[in-house]
PDB file of the backbone (N, CA, C, O) and the ligand in Angstrom, with CONECT records:
HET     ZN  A 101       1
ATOM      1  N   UNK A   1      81.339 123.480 110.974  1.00  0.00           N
ATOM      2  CA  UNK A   1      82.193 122.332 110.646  1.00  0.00           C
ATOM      3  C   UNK A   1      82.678 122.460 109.206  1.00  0.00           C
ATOM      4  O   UNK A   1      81.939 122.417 108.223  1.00  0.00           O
ATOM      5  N   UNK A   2      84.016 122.624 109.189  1.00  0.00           N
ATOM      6  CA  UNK A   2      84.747 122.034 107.489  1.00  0.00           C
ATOM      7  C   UNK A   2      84.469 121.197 106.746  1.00  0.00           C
ATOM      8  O   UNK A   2      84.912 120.050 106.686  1.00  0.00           O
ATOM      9  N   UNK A   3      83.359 121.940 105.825  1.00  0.00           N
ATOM     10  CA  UNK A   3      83.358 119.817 104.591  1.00  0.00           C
ATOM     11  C   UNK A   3      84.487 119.347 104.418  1.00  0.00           C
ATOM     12  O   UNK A   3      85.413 120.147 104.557  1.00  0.00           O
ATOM     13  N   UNK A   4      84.681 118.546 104.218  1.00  0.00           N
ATOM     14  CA  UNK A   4      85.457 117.337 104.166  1.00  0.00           C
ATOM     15  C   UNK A   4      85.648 117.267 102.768  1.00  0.00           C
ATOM     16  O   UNK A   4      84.737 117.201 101.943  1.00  0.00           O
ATOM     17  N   UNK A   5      87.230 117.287 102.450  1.00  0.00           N
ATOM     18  CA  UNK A   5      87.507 117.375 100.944  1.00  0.00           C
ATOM     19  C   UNK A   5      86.972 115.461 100.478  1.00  0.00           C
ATOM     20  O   UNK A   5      86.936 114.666 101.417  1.00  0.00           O
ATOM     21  N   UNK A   6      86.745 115.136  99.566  1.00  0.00           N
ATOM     22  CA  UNK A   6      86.513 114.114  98.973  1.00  0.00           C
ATOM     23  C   UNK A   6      87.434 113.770  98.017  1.00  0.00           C
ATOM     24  O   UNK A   6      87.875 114.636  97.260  1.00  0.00           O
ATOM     25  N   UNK A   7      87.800 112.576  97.943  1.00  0.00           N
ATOM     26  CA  UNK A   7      89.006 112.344  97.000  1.00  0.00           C
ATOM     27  C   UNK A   7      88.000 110.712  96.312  1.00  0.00           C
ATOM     28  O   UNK A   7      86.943 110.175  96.644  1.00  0.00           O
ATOM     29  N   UNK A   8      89.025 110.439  95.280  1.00  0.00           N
ATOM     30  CA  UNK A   8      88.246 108.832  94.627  1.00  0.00           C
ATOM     31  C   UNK A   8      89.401 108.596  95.080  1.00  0.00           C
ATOM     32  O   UNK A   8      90.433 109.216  95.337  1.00  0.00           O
ATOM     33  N   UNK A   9      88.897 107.286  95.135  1.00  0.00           N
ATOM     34  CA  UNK A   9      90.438 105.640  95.228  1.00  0.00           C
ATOM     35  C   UNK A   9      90.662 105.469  93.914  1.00  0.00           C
ATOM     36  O   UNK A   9      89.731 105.245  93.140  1.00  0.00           O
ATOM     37  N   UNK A  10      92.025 105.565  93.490  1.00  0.00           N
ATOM     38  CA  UNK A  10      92.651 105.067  92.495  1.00  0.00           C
ATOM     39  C   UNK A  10      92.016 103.775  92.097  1.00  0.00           C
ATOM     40  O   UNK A  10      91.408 103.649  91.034  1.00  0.00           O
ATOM     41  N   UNK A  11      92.157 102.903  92.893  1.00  0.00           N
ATOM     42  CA  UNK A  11      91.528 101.360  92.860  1.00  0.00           C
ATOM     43  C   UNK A  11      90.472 101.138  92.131  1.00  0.00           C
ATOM     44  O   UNK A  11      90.355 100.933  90.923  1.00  0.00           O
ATOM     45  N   UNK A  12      89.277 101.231  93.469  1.00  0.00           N
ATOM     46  CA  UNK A  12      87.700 101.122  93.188  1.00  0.00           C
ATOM     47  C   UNK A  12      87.428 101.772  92.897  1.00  0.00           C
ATOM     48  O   UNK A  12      86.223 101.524  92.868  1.00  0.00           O
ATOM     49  N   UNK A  13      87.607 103.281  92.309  1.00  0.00           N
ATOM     50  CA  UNK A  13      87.090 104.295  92.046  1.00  0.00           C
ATOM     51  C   UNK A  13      85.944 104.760  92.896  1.00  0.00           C
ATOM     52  O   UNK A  13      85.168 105.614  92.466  1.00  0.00           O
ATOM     53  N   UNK A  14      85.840 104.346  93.826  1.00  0.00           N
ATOM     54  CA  UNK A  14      84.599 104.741  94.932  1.00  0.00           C
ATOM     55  C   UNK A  14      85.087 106.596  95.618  1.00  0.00           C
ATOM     56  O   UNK A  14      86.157 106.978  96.091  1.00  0.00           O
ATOM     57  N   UNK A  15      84.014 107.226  95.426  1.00  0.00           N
ATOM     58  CA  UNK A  15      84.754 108.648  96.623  1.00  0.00           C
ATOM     59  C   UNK A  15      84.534 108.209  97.615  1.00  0.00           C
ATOM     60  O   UNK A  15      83.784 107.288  97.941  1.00  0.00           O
ATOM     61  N   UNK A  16      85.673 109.328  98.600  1.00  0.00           N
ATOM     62  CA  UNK A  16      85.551 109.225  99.987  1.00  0.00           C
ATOM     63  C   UNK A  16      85.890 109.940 100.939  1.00  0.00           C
ATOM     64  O   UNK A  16      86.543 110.847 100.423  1.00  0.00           O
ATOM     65  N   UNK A  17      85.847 110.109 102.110  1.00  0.00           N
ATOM     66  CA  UNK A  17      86.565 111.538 102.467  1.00  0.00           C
ATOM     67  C   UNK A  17      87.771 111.187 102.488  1.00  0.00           C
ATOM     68  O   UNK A  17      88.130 110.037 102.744  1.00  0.00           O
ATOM     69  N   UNK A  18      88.659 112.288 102.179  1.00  0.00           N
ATOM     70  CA  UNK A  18      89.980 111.937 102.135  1.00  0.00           C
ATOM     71  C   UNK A  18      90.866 111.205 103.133  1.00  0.00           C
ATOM     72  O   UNK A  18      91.680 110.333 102.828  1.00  0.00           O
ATOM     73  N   UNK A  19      90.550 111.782 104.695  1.00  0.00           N
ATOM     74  CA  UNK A  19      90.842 111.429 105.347  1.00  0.00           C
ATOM     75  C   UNK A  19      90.524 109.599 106.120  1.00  0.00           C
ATOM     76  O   UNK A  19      90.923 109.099 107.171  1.00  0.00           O
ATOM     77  N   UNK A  20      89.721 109.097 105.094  1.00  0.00           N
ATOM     78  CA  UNK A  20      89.436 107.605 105.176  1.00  0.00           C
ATOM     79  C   UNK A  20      90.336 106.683 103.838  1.00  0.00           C
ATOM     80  O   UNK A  20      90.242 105.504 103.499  1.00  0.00           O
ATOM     81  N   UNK A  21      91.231 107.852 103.288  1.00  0.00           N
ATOM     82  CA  UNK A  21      91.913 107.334 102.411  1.00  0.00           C
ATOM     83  C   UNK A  21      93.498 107.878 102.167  1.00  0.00           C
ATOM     84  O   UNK A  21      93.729 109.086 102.189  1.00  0.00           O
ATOM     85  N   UNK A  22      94.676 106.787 101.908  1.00  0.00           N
ATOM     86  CA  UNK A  22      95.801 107.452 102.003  1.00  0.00           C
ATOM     87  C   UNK A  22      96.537 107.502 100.832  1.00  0.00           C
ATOM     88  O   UNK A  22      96.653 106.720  99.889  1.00  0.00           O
ATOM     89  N   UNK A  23      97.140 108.881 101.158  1.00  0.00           N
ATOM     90  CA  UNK A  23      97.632 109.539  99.598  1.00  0.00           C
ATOM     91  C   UNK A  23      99.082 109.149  99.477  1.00  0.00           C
ATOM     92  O   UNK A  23      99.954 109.535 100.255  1.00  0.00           O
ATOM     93  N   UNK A  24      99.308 108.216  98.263  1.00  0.00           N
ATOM     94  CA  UNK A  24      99.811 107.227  97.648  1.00  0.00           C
ATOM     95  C   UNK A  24     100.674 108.084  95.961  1.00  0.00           C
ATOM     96  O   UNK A  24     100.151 108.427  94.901  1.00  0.00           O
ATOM     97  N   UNK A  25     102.609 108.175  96.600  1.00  0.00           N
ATOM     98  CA  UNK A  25     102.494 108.977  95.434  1.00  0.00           C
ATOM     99  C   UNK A  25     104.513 108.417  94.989  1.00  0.00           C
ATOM    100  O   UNK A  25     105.312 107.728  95.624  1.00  0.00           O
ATOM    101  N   UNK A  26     104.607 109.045  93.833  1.00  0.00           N
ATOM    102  CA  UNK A  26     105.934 107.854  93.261  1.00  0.00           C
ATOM    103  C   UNK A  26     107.438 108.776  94.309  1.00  0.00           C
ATOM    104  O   UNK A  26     107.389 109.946  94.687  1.00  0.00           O
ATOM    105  N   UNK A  27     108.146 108.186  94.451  1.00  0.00           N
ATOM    106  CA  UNK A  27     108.775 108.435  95.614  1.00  0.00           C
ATOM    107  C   UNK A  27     110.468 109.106  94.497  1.00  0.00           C
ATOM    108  O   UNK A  27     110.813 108.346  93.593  1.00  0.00           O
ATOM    109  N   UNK A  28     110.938 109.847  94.606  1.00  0.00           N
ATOM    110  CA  UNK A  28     112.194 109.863  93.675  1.00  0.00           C
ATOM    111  C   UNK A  28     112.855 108.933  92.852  1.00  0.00           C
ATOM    112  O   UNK A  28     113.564 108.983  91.846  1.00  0.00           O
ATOM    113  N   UNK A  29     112.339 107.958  93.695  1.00  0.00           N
ATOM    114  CA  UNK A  29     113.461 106.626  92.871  1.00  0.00           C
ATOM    115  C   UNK A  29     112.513 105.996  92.182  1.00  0.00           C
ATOM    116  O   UNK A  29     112.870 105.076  91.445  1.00  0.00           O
ATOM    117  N   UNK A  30     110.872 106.407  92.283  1.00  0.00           N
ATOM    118  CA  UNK A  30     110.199 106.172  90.820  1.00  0.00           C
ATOM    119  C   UNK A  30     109.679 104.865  91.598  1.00  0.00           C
ATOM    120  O   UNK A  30     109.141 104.020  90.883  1.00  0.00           O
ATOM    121  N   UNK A  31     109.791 104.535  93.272  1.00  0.00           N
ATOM    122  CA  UNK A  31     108.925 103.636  93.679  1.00  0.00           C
ATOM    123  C   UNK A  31     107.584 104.598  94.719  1.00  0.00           C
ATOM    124  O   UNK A  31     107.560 105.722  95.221  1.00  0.00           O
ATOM    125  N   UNK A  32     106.604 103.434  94.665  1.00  0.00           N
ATOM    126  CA  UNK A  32     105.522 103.728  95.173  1.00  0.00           C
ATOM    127  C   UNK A  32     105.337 104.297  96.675  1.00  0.00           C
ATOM    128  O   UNK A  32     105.581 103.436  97.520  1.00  0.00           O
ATOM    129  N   UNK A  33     105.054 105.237  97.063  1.00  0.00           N
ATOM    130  CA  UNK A  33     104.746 105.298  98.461  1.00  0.00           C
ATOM    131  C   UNK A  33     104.109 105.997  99.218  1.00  0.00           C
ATOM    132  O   UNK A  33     103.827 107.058  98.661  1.00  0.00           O
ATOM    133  N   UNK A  34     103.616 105.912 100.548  1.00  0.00           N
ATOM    134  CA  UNK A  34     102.680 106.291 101.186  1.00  0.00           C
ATOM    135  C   UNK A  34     103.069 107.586 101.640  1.00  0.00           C
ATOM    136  O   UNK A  34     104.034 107.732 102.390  1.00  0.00           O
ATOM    137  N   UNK A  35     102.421 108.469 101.256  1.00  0.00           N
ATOM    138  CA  UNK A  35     102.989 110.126 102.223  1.00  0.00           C
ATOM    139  C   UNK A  35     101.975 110.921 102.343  1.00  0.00           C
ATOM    140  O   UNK A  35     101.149 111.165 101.465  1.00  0.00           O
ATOM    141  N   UNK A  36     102.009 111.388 103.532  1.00  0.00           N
ATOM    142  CA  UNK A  36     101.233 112.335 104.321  1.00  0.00           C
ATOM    143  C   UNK A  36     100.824 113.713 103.691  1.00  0.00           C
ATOM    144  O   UNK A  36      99.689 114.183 103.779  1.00  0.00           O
ATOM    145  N   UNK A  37     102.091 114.426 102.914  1.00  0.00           N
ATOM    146  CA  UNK A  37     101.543 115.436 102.027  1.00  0.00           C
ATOM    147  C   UNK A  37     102.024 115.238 100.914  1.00  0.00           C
ATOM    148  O   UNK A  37     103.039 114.541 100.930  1.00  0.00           O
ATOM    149  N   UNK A  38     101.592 115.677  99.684  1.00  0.00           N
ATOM    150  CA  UNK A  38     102.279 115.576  98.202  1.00  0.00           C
ATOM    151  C   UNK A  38     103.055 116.475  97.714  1.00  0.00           C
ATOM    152  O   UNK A  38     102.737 117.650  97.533  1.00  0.00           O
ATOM    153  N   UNK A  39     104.719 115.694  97.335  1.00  0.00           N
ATOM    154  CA  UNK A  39     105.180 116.639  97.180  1.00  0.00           C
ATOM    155  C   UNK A  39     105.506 116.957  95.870  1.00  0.00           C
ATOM    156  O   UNK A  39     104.544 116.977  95.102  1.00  0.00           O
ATOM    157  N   UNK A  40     106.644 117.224  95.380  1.00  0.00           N
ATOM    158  CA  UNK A  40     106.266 117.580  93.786  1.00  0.00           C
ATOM    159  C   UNK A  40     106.193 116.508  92.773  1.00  0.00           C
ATOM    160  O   UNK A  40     107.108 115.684  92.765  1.00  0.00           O
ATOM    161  N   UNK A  41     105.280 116.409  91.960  1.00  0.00           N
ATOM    162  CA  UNK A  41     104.745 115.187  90.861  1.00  0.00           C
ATOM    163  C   UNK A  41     103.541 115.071  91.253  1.00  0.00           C
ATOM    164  O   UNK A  41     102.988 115.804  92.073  1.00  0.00           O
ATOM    165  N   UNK A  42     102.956 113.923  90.557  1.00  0.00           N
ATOM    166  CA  UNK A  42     101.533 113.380  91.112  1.00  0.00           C
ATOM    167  C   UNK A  42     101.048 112.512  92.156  1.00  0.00           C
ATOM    168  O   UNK A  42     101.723 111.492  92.289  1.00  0.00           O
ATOM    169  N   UNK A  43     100.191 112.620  92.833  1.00  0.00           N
ATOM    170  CA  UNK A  43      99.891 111.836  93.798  1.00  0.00           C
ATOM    171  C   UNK A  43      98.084 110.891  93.582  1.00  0.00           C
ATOM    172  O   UNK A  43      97.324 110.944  92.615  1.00  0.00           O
ATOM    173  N   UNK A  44      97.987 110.431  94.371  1.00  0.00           N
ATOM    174  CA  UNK A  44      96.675 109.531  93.889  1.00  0.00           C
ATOM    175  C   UNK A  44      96.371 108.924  95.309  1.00  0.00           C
ATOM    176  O   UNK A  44      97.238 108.498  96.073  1.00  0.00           O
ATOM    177  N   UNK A  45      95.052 108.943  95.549  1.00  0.00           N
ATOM    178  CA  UNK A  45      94.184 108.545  96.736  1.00  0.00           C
ATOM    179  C   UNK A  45      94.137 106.729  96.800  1.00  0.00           C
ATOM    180  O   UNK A  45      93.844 106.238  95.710  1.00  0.00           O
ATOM    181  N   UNK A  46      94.378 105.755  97.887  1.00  0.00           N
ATOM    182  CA  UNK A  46      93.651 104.611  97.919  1.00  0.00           C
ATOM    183  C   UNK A  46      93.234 104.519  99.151  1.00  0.00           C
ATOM    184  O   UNK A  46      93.602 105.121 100.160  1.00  0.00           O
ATOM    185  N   UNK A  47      92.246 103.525  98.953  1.00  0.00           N
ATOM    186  CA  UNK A  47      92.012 102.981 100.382  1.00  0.00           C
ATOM    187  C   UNK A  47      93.053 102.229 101.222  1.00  0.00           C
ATOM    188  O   UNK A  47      94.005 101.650 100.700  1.00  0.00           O
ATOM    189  N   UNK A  48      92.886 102.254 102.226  1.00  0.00           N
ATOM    190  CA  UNK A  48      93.799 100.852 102.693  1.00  0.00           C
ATOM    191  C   UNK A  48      93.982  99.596 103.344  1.00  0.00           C
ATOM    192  O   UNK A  48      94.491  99.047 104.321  1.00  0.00           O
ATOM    193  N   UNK A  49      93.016  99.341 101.857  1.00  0.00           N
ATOM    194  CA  UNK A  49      92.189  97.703 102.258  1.00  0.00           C
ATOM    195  C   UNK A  49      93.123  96.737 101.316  1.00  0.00           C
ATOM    196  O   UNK A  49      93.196  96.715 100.087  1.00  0.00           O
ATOM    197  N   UNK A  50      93.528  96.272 101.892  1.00  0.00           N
ATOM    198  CA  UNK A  50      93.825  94.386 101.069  1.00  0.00           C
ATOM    199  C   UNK A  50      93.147  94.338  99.427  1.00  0.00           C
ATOM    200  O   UNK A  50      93.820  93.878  98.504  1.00  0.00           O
ATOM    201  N   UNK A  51      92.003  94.774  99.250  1.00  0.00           N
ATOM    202  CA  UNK A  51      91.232  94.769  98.229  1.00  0.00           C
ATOM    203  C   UNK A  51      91.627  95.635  97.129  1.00  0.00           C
ATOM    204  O   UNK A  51      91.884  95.423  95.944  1.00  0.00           O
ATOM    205  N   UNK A  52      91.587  97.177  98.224  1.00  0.00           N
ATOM    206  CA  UNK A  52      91.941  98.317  96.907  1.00  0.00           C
ATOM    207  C   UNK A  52      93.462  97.872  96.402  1.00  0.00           C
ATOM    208  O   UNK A  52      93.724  98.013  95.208  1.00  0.00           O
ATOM    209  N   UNK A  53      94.587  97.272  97.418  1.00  0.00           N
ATOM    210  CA  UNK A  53      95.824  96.971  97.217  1.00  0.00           C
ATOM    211  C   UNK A  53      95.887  96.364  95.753  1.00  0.00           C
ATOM    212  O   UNK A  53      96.366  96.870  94.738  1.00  0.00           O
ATOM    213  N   UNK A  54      95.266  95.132  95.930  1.00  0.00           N
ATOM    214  CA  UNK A  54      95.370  94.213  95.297  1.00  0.00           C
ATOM    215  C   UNK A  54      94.628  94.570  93.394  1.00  0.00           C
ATOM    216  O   UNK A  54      95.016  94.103  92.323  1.00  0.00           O
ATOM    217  N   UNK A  55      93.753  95.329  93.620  1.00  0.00           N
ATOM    218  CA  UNK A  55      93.244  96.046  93.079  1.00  0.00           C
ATOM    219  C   UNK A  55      94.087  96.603  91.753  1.00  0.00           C
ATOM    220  O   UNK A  55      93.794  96.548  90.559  1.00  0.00           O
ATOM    221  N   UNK A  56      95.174  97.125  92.391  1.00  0.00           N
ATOM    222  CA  UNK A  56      95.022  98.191  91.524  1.00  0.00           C
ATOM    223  C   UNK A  56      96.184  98.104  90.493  1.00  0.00           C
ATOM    224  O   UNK A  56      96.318  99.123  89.815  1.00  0.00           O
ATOM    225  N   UNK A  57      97.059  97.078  90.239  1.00  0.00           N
ATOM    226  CA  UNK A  57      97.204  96.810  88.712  1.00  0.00           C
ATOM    227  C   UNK A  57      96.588  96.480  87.967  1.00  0.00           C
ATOM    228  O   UNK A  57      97.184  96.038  86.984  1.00  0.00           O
ATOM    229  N   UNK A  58      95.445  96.469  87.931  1.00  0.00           N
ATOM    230  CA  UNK A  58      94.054  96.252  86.985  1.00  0.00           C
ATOM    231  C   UNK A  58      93.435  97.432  87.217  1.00  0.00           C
ATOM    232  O   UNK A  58      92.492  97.368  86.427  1.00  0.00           O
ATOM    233  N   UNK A  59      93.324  98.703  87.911  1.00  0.00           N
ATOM    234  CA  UNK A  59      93.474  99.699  87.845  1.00  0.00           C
ATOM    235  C   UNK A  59      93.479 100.201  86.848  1.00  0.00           C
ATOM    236  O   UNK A  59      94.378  99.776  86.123  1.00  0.00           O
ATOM    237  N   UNK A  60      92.432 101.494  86.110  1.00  0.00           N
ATOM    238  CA  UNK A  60      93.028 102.045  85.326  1.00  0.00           C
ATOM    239  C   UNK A  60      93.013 103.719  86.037  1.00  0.00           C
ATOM    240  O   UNK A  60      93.372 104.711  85.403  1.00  0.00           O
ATOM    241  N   UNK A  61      92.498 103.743  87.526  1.00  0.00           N
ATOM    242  CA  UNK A  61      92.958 104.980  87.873  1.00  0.00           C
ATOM    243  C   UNK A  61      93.967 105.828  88.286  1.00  0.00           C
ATOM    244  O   UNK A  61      94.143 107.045  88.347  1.00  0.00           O
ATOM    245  N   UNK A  62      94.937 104.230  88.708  1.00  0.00           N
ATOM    246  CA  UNK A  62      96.582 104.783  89.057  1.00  0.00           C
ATOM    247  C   UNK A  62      96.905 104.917  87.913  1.00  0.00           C
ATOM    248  O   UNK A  62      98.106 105.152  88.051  1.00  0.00           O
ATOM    249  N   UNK A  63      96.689 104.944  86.738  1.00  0.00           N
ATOM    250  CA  UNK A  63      97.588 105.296  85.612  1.00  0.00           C
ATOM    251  C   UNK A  63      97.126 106.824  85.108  1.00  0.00           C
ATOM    252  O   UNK A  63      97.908 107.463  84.403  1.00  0.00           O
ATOM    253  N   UNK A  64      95.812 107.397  85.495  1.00  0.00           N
ATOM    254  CA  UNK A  64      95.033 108.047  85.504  1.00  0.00           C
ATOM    255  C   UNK A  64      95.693 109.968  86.579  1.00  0.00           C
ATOM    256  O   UNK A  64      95.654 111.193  86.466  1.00  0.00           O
ATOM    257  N   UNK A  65      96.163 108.927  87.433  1.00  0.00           N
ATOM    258  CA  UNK A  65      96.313 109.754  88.703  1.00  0.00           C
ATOM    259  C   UNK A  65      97.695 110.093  88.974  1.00  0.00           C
ATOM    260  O   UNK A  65      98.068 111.165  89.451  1.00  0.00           O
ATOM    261  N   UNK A  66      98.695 108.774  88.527  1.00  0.00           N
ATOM    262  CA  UNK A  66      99.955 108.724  88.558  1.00  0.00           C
ATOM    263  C   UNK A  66     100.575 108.640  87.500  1.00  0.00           C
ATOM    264  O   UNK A  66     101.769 108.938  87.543  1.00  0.00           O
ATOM    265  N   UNK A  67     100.070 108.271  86.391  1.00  0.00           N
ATOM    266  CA  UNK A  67     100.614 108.685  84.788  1.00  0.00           C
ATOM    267  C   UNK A  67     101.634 106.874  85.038  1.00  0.00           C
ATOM    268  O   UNK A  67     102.662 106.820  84.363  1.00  0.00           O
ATOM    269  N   UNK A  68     101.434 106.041  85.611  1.00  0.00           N
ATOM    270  CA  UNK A  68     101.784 105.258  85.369  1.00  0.00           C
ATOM    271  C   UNK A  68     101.303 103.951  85.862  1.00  0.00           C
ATOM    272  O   UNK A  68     100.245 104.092  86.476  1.00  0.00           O
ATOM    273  N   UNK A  69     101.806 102.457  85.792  1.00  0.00           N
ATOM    274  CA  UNK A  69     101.164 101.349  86.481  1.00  0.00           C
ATOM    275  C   UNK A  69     101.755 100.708  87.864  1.00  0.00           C
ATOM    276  O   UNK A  69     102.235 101.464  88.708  1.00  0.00           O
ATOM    277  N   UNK A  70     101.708  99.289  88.076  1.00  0.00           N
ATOM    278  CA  UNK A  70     101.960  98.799  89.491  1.00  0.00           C
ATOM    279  C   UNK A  70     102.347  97.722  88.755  1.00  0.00           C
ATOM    280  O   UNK A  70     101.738  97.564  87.697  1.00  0.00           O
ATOM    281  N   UNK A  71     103.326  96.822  89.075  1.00  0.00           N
ATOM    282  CA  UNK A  71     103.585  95.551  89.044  1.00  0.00           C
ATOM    283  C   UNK A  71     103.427  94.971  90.642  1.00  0.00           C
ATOM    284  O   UNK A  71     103.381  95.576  91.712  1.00  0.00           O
ATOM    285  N   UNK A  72     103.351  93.171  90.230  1.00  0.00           N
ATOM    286  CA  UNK A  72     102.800  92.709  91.599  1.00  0.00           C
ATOM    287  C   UNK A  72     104.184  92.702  92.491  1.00  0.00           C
ATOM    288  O   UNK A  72     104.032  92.318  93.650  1.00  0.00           O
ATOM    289  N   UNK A  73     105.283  93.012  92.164  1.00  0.00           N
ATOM    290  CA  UNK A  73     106.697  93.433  93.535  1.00  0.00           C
ATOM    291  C   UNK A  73     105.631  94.490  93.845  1.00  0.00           C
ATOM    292  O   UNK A  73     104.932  94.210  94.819  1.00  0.00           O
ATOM    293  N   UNK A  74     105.396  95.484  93.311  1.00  0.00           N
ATOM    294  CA  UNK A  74     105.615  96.986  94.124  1.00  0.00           C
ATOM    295  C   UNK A  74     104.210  97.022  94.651  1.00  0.00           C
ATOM    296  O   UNK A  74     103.836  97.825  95.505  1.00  0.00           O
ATOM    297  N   UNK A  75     103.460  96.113  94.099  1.00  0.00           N
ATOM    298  CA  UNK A  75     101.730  96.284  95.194  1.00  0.00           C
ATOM    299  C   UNK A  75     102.509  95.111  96.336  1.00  0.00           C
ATOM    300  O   UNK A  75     102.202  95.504  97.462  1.00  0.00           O
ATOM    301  N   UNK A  76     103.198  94.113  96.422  1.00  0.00           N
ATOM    302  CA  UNK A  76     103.425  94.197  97.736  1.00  0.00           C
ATOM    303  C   UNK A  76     103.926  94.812  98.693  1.00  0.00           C
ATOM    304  O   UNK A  76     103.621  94.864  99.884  1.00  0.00           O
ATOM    305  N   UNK A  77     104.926  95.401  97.943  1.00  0.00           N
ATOM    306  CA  UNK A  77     106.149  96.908  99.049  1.00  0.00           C
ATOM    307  C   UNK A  77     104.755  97.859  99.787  1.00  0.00           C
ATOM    308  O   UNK A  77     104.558  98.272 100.930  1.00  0.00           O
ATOM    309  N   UNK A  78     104.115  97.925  98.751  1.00  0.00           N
ATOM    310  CA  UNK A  78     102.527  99.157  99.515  1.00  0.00           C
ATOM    311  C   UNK A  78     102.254  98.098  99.925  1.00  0.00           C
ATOM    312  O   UNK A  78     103.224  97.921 100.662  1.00  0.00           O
ATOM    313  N   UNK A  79     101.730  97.329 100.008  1.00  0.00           N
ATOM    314  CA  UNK A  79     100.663  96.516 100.726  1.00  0.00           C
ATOM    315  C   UNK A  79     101.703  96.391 102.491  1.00  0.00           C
ATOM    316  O   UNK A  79     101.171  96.682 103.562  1.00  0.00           O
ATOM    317  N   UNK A  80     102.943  95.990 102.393  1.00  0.00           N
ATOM    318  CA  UNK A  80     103.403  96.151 103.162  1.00  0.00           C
ATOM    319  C   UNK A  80     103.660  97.332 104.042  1.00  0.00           C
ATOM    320  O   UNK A  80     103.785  97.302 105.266  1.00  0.00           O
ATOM    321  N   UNK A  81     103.727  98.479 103.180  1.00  0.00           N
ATOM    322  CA  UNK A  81     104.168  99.531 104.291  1.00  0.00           C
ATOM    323  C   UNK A  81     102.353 100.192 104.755  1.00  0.00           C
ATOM    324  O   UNK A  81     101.898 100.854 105.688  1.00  0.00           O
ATOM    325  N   UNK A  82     101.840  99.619 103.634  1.00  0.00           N
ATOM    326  CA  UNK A  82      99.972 100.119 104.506  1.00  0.00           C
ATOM    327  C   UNK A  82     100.300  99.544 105.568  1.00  0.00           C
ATOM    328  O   UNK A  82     100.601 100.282 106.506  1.00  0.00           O
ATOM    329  N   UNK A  83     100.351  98.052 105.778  1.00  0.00           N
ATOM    330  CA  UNK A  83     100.391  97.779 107.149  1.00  0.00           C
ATOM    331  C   UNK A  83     101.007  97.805 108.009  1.00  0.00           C
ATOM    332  O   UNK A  83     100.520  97.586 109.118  1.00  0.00           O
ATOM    333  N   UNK A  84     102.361  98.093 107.834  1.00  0.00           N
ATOM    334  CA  UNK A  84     103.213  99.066 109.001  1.00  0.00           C
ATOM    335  C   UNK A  84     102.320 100.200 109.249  1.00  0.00           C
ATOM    336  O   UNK A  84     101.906 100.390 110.393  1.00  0.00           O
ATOM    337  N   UNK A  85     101.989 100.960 108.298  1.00  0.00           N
ATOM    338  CA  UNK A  85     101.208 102.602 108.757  1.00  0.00           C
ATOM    339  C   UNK A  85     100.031 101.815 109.812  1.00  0.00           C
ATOM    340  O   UNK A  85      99.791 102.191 110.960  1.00  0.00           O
ATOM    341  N   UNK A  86      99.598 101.036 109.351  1.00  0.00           N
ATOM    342  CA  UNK A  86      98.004 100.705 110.385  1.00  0.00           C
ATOM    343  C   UNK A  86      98.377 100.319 111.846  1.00  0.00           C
ATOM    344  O   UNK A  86      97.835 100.834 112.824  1.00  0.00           O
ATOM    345  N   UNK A  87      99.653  99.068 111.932  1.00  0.00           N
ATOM    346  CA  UNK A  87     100.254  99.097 113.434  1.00  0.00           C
ATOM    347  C   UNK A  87     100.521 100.323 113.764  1.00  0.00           C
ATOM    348  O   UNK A  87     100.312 100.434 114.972  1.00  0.00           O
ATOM    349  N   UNK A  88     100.964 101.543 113.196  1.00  0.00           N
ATOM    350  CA  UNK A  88     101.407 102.213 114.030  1.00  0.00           C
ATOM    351  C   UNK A  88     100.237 103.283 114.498  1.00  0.00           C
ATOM    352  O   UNK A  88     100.397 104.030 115.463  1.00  0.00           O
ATOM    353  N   UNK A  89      99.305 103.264 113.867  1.00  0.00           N
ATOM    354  CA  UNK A  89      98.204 104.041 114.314  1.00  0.00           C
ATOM    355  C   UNK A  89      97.753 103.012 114.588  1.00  0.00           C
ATOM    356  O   UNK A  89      97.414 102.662 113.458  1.00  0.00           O
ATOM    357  N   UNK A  90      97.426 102.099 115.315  1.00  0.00           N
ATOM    358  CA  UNK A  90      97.213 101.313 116.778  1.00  0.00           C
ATOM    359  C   UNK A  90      97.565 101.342 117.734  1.00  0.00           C
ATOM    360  O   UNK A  90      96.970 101.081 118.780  1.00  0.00           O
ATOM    361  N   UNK A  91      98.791 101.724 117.538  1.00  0.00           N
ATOM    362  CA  UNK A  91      99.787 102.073 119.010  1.00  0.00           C
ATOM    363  C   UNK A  91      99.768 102.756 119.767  1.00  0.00           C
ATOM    364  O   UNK A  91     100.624 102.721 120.651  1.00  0.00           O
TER     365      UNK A  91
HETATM  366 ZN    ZN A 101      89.149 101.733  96.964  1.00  0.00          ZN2+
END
């Protein structure tokens, strides 16, 4: 069996396997977003709990990870498209 890469949450700083966490990275237009692989710039691990969301403009690991912060518009745009991603892996 493959260990399991481990990543921290930007947020809580808790590790985890990566795959219990989604990689969260600045999108061209310099907004936040959820993507499957990272493409060029930085990217940064969260959970995708309500908690780590809310979390993480008090964060000092997204600034850490992403070289920058969150205002409360753009933790709702993520908070929103986490939960589009979660309906759709229900489906
Ligand atoms: Zn977390």
């Amino acid at each position: 069996m493959a260990a399991t890469p481990i990543r921290t949450c930007m947020s809580c700083g808790q590790r985890a396997p990566q795959s219990a966490l989604l990689r969260i990275q600045s999108d061209p237009q310099g907004r936040l977003a959820v993507v499957d692989k990272a493409r060029r710039g930085r990217s940064g691990y969260l959970h995708p709990t309500r908690a780590c969301i809310d979390g993480l403009p008090k964060a000092r690991g997204i600034r850490r990870s992403l070289r920058r912060g969150i205002d409360r518009c753009e933790r709702e745009r993520l908070a929103e498209a986490v939960a589009d991603l979660s309906l759709e892996k229900t489906e």
